[in-house]
TORKOL-528516 format. One record per atom (N, C-alpha, C): residue in three letters; x, z, y. Coordinates in steps of 0.001 Angstrom, whole numbers, m for minus. Each point is the difference from the previous one (the first is absolute). Layout:
// TORKOL-528516
PT;residuo;px;pz;py
PT;ala;X;Z;Y
...
// end
This chain:
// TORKOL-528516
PT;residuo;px;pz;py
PT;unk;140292;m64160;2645
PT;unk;95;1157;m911
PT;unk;m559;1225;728
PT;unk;m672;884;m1093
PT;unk;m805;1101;1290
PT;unk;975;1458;m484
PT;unk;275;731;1002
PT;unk;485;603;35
PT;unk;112;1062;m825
PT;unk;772;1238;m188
PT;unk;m221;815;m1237
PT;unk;m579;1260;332
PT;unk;m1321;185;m427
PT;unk;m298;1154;399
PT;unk;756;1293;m716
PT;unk;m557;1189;887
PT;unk;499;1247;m624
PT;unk;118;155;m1314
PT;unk;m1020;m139;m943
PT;unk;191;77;m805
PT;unk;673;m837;m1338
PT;unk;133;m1846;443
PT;unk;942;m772;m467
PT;unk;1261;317;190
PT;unk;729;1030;1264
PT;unk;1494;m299;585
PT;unk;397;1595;m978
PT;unk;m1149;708;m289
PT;unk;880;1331;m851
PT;unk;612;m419;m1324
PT;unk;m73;m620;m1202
PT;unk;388;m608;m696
PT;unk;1124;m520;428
PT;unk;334;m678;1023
PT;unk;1337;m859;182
PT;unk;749;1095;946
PT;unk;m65;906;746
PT;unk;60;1080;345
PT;unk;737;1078;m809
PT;unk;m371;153;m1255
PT;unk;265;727;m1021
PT;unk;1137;m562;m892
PT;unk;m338;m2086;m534
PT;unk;1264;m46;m490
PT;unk;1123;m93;821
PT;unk;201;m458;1321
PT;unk;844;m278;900
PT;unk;943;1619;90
PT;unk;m868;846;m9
PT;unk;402;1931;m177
PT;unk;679;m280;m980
PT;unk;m522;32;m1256
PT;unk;586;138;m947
PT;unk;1583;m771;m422
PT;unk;m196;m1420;506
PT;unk;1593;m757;m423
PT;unk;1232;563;1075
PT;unk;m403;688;1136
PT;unk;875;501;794
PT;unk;783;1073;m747
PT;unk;m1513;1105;m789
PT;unk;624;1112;m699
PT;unk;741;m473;m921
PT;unk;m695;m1061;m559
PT;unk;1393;m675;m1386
PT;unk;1383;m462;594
PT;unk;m78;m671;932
PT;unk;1432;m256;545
PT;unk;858;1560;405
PT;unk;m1165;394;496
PT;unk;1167;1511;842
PT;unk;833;894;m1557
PT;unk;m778;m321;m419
PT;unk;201;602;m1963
PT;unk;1034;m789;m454
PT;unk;255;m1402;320
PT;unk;602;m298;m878
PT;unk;1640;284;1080
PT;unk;m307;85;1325
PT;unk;1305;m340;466
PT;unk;523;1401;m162
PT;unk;m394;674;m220
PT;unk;335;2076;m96
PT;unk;599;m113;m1648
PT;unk;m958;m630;m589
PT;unk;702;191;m1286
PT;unk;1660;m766;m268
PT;unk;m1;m1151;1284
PT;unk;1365;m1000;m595
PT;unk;934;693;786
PT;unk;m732;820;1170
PT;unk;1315;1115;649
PT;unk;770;1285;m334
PT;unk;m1643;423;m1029
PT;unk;779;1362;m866
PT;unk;614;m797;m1279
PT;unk;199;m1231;m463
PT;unk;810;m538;m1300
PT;unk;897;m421;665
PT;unk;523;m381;1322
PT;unk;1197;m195;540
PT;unk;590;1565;m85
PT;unk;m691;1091;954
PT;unk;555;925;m5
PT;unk;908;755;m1201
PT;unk;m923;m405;m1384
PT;unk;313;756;m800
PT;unk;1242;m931;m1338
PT;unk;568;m1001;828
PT;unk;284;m1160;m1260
PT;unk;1637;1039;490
PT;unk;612;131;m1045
PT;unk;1474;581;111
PT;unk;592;m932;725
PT;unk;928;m244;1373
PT;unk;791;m640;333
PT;unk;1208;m214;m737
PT;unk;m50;m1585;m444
PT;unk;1552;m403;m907
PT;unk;1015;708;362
PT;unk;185;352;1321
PT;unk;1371;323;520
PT;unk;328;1275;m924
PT;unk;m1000;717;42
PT;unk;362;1499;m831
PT;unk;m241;m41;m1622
PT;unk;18;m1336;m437
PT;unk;69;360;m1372
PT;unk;1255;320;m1189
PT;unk;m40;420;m910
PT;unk;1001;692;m296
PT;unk;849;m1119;m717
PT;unk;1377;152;291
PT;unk;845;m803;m502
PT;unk;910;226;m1518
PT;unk;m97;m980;m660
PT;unk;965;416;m1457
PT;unk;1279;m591;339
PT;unk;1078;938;200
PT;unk;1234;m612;291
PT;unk;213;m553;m1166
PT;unk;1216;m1273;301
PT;unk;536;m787;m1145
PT;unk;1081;432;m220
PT;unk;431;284;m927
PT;unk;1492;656;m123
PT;unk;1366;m989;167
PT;unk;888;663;1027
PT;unk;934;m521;216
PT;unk;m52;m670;1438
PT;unk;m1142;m134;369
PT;unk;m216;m479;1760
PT;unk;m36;1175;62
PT;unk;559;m449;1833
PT;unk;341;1266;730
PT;unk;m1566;550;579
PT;unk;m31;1624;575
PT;unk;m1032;339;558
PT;unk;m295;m67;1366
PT;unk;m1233;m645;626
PT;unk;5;82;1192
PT;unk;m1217;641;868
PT;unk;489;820;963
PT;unk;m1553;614;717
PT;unk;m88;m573;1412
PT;unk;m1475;m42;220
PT;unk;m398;m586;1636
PT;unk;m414;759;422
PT;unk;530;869;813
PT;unk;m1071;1142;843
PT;unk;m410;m903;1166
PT;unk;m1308;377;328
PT;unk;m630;m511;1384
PT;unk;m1299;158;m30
PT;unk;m505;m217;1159
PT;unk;m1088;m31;494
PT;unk;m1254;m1108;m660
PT;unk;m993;m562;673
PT;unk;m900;m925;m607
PT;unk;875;m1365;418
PT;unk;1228;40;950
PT;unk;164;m1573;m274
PT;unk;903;147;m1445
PT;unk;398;832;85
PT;unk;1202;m155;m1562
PT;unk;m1262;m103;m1141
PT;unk;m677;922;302
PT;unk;m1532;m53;m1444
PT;unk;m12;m1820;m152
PT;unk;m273;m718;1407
PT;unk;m555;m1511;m3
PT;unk;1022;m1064;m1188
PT;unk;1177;354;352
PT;unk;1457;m389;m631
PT;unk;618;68;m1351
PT;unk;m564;1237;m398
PT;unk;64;407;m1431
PT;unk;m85;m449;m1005
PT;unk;m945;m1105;20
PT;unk;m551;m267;m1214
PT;unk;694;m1860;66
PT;unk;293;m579;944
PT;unk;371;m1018;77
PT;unk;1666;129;215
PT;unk;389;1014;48
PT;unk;1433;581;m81
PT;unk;156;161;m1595
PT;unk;m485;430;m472
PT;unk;16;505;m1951
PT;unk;m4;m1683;m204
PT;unk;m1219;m854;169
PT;unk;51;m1266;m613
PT;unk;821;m987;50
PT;unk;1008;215;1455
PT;unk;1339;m1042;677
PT;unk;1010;1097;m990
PT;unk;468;1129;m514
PT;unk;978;455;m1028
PT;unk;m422;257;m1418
PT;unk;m987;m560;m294
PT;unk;m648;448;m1242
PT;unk;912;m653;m1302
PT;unk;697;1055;m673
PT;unk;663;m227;m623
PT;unk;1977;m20;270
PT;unk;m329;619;1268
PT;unk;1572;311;275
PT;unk;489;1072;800
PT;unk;m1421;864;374
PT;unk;181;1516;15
PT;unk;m1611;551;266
PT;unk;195;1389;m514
PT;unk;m1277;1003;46
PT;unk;m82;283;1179
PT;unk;m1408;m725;869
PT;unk;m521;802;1427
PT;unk;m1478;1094;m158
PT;unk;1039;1295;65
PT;unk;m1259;701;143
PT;unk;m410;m178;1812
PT;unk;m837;1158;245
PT;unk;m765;760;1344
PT;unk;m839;1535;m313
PT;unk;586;1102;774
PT;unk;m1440;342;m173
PT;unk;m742;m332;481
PT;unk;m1464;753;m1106
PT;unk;m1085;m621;m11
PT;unk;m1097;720;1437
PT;unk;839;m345;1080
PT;unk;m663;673;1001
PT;unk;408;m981;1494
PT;unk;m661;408;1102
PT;unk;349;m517;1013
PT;unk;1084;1118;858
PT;unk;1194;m399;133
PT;unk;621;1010;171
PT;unk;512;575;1328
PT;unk;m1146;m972;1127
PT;unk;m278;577;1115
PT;unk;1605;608;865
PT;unk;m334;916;1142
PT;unk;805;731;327
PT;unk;1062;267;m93
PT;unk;1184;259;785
PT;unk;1408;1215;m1115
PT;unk;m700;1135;m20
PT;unk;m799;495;943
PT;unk;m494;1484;m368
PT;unk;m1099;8;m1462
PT;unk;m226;m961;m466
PT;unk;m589;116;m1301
PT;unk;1358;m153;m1291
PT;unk;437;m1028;652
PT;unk;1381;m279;m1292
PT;unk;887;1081;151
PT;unk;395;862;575
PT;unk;720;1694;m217
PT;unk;m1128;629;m713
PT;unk;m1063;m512;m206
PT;unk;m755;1332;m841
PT;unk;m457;m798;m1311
PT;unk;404;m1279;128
PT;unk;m328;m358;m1471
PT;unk;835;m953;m633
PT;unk;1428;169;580
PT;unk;1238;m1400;m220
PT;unk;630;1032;m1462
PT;unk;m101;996;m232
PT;unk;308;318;m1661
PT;unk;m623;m469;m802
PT;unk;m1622;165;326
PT;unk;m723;m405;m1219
PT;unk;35;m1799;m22
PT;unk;256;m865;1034
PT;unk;214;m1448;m17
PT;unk;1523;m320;m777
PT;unk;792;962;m234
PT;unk;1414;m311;m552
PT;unk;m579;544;m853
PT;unk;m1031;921;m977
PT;unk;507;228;m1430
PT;unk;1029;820;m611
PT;unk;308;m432;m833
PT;unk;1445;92;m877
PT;unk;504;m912;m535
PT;unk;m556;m1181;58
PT;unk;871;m1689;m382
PT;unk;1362;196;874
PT;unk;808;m963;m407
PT;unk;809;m432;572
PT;unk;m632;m1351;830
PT;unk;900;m135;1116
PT;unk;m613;m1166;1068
PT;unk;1986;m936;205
PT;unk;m816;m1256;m399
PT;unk;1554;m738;722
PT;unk;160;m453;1229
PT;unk;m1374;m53;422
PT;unk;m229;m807;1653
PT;unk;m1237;1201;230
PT;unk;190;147;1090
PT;unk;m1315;208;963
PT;unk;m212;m771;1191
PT;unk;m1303;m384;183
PT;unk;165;m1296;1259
PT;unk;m1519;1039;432
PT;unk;765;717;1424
PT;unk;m910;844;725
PT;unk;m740;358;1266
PT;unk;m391;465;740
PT;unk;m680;m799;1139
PT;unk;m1396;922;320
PT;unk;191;601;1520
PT;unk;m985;1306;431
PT;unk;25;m617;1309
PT;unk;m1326;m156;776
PT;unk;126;m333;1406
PT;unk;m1442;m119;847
PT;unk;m656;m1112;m1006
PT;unk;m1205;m528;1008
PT;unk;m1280;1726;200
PT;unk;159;526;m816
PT;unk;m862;1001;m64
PT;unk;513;1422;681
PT;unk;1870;m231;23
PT;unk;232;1303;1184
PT;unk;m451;m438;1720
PT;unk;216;m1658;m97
PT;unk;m332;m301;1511
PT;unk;m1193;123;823
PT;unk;m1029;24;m1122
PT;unk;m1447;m480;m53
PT;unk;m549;1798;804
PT;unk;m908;m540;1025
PT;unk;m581;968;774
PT;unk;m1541;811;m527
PT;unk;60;1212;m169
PT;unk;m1032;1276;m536
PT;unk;m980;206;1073
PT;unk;m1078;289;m434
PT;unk;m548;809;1305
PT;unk;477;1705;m476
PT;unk;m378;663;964
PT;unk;289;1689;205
PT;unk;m111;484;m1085
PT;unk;m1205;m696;m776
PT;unk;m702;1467;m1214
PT;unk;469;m1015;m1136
PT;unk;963;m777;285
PT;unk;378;m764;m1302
PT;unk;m634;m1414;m369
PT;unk;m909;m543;892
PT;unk;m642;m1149;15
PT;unk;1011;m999;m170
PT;unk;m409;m1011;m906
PT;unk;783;m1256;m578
PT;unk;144;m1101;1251
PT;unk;1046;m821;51
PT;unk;340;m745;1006
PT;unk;m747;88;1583
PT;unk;391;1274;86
PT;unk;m334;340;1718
PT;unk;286;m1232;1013
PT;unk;m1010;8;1437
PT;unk;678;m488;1122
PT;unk;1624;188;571
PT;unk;755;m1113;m171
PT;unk;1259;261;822
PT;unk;m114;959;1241
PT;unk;m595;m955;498
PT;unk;m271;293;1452
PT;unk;m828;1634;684
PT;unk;m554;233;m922
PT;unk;m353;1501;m92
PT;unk;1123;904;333
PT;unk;m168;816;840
PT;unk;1070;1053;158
PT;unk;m282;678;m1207
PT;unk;m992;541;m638
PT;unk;m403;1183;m1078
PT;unk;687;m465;m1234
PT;unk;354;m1356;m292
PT;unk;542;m298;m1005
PT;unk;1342;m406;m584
PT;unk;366;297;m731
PT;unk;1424;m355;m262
PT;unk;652;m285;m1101
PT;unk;1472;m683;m313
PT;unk;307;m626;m830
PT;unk;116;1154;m1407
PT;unk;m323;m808;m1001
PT;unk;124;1346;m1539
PT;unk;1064;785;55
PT;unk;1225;m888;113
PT;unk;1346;646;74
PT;unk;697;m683;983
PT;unk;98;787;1184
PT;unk;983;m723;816
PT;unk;1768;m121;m578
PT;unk;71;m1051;1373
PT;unk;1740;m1166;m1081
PT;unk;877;1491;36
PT;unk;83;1679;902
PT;unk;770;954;m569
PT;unk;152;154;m1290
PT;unk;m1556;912;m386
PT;unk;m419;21;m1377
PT;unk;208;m690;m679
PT;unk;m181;m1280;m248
PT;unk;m56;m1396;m425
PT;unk;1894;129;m944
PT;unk;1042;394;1291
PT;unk;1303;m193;29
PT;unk;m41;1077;m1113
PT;unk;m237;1471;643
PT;unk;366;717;m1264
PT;unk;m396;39;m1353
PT;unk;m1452;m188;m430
PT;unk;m351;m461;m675
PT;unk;542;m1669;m1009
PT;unk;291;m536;472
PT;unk;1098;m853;m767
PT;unk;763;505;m214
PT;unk;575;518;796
PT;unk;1451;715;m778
PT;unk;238;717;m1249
PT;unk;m1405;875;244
PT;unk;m178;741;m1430
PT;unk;m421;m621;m1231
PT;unk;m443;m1259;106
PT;unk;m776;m1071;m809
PT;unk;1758;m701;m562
PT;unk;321;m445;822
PT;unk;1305;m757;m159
PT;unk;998;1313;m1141
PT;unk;102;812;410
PT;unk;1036;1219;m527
PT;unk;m679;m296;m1656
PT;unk;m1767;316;123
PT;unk;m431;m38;m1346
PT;unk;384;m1220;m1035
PT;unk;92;m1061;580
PT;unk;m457;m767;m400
PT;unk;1619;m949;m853
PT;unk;932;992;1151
PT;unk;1469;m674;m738
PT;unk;290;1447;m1173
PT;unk;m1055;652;m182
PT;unk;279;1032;m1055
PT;unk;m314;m846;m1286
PT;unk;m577;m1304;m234
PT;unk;m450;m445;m799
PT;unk;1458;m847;m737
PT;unk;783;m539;671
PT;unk;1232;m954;m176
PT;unk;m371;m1378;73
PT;unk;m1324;117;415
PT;unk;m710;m1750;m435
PT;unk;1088;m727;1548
PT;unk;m301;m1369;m150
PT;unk;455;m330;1066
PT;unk;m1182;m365;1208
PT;unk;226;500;1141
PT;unk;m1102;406;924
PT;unk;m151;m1529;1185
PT;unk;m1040;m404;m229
PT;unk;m471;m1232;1615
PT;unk;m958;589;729
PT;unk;560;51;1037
PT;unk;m1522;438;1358
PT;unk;m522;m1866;m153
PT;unk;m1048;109;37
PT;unk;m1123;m684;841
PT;unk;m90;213;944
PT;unk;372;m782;1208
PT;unk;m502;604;1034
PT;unk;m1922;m354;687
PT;unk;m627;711;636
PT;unk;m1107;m112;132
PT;unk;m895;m1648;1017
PT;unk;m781;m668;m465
PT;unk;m241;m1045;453
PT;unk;m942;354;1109
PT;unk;m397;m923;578
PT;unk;m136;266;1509
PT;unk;m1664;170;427
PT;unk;m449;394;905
PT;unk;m1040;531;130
PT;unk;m279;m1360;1165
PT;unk;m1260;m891;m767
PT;unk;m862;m1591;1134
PT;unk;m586;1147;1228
PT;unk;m263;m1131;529
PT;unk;m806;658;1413
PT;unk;m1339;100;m893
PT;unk;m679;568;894
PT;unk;m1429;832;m182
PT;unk;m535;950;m1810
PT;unk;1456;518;m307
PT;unk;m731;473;m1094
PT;unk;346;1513;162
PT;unk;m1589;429;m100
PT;unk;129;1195;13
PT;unk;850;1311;m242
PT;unk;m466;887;666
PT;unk;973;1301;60
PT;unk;1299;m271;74
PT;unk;808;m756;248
PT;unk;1619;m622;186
PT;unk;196;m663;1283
PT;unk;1576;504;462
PT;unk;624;m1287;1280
PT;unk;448;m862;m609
PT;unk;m332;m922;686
PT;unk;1512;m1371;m357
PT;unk;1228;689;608
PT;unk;1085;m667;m1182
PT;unk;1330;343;749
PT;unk;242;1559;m530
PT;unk;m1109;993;m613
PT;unk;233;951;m617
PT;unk;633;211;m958
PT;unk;219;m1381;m826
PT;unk;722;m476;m1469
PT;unk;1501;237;145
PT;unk;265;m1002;1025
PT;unk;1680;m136;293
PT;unk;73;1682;515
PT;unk;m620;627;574
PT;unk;610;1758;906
PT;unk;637;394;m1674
PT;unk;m1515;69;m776
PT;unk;867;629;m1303
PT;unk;635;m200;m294
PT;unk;120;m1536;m612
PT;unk;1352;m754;m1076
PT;unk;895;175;1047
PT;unk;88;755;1536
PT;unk;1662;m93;202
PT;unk;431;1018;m92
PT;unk;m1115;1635;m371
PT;unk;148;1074;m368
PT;unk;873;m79;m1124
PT;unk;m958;m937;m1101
PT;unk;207;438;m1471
PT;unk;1199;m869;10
PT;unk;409;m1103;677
PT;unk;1659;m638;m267
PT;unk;1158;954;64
PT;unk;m733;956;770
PT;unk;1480;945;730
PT;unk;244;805;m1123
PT;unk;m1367;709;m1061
PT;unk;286;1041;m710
PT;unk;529;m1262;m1159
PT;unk;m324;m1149;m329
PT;unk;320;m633;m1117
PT;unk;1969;m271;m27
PT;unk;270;m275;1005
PT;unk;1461;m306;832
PT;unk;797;1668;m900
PT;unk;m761;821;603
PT;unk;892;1404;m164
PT;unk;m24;54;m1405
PT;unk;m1225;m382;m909
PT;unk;596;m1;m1743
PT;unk;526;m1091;m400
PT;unk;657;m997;940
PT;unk;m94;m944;m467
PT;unk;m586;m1270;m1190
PT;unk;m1344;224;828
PT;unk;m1146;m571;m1384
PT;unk;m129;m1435;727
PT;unk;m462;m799;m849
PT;unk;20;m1920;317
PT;unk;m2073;550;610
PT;unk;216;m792;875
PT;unk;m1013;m532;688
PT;unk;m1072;m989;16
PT;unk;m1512;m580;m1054
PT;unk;6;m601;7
PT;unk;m795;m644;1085
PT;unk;412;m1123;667
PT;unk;m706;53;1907
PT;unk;m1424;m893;m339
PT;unk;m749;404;m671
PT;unk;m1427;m913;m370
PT;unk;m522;m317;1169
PT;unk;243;1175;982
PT;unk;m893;m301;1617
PT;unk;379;m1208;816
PT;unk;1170;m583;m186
PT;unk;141;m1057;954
PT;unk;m500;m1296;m1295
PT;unk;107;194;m874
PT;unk;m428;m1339;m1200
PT;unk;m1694;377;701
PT;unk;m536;794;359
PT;unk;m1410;m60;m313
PT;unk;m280;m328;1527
PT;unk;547;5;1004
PT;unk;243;m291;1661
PT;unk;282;m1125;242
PT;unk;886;m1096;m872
PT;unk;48;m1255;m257
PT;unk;m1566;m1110;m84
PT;unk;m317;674;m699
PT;unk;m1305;m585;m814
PT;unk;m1513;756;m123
PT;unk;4;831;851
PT;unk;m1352;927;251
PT;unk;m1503;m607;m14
PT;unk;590;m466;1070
PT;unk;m1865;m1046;m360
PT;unk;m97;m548;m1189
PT;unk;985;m708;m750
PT;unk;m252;m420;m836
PT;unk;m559;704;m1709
PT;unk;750;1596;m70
PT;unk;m452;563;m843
PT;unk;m596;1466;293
PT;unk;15;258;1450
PT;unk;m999;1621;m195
PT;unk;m1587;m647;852
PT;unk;m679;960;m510
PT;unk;m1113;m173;636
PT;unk;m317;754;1296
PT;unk;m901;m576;452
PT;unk;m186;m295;1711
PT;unk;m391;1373;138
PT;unk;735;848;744
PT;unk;m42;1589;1099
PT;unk;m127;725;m1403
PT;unk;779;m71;m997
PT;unk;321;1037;m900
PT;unk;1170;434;m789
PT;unk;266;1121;m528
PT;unk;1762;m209;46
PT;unk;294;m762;m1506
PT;unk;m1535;m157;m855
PT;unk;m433;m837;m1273
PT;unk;963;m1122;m146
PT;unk;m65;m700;m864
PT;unk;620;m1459;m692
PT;unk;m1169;m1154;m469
PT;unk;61;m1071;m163
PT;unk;m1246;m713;m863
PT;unk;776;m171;m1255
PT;unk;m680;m317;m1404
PT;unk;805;268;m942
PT;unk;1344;m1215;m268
PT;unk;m176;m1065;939
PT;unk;1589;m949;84
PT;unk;711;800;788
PT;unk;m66;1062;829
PT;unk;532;738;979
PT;unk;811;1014;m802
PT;unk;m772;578;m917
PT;unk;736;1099;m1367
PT;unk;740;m466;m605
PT;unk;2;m1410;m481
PT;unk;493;m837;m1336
PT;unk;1176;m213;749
PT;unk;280;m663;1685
PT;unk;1210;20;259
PT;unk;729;1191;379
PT;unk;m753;1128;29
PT;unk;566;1455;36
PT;unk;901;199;m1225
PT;unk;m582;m487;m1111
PT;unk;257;552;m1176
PT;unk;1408;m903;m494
PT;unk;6;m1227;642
PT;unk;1216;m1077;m435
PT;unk;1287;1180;905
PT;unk;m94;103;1085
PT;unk;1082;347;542
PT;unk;m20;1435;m879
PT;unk;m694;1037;m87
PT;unk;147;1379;m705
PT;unk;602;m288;m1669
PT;unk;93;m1083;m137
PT;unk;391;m513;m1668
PT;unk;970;m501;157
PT;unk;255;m699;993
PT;unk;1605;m128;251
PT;unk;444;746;465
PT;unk;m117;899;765
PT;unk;1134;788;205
PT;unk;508;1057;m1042
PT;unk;m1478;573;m911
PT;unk;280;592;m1345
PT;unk;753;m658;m583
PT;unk;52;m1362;m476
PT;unk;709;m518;m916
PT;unk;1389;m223;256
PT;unk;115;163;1116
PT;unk;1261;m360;918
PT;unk;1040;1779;m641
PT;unk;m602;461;67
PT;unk;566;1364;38
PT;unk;m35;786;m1496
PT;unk;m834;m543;m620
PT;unk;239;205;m1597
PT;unk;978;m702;m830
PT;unk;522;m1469;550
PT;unk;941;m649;m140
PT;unk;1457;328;146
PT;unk;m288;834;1247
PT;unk;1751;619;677
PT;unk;544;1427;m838
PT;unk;m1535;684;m584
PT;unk;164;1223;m796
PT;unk;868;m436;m1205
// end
């Protein structure tokens, strides 16, 4: 076969250009229709009358849980969420009114942690180096303490009946987080839960049991059998406690 001259290889040159641009097109377009598809977790719920009401505050692992939590009680109580990631306590003191509403709540099953532990850079940079002196945790476990407290005070203003979650545990190598940073908090947040006497629910050692098996590798993430058994234990313990009401 004789080789392709200059002017045979521009033609194949050109379509070879071109199917790259079609692929790069098509994978931008299936990332801005992911971006833009409403996450189930935040869609709006029609309570059924006569089931009790229930809210999940949390972070993106509670977002993961949500929706396979509604489908394990569907039909024997209303699970809302807000429709947000609710990050921080220093975000939930500035937006835990507008997540309560004016409904009435019979359960709240609640839970603030992986994102106060999680390390900043200086000017506010997202999951900073630990190891960086310049950087540091969002809310240290002080803050962390008082800040629950004020969350907790709010939150028994409601009459619902109140469960900490406590926070699940941070694998080795995932960014901006220590291992072992999980348990510092949850023994913060046990102490303030103890003083209102609120039930505890200990998800962190169910998820310390069985880690490899349902989070994914150096992230504080779940795979979705990892959520689904999130969501069995978060449905029993709701149901457990709507029962005793």
């Amino acid at each position: 076969m004789k080789p392709l001259t200059h002017m045979a290889a521009r033609p194949l040159t050109l379509f070879l250009s071109l199917v790259c641009v079609a692929s790069v097109s098509v994978d931008a377009q299936e990332k801005s229709k992911a971006k833009d598809t409403p996450n189930p977790a935040f869609a709006e719920v029609e309570d059924v009358a006569g089931l009790s009401r229930i809210l999940l505050i949390g972070d993106s692992i509670s977002i993961g849980y949500t929706v396979p939590v509604r489908e394990a009680l569907k039909g024997k109580v209303n699970v809302h969420r807000p429709k947000a990631n609710c990050g921080p306590t220093s975000t939930a003191l500035k937006s835990i009114d507008a997540w309560l509403g004016d409904g009435k709540w019979d359960v709240i099953h609640f839970n603030w942690g992986l994102h106060d532990l999680k390390y900043m850079g200086p000017n506010g940079e997202n999951l900073g180096d630990p190891g960086d002196p310049k950087n540091h945790q969002q809310v240290p476990p002080d803050e962390y303490e008082k800040n629950l407290q004020q969350l907790v005070e709010r939150l028994r203003m409601t009459g619902a009946k109140l469960i900490w979650r406590n926070t699940t545990p941070v694998p080795a190598g995932a960014s901006g987080r220590i291992v072992g940073d999980s348990q510092k908090y949850n023994t913060v947040a046990a102490k303030v839960m103890k003083q209102h006497g609120i039930e505890v629910h200990d998800l962190c050692s169910f998820v310390v049991a069985r880690q490899d098996q349902i989070m994914l590798p150096a992230d504080v993430h779940f795979t979705k059998e990892g959520y689904d058994a999130l969501a069995q234990e978060v449905a029993a313990v709701i149901l457990k406690a709507v029962e005793k009401e």
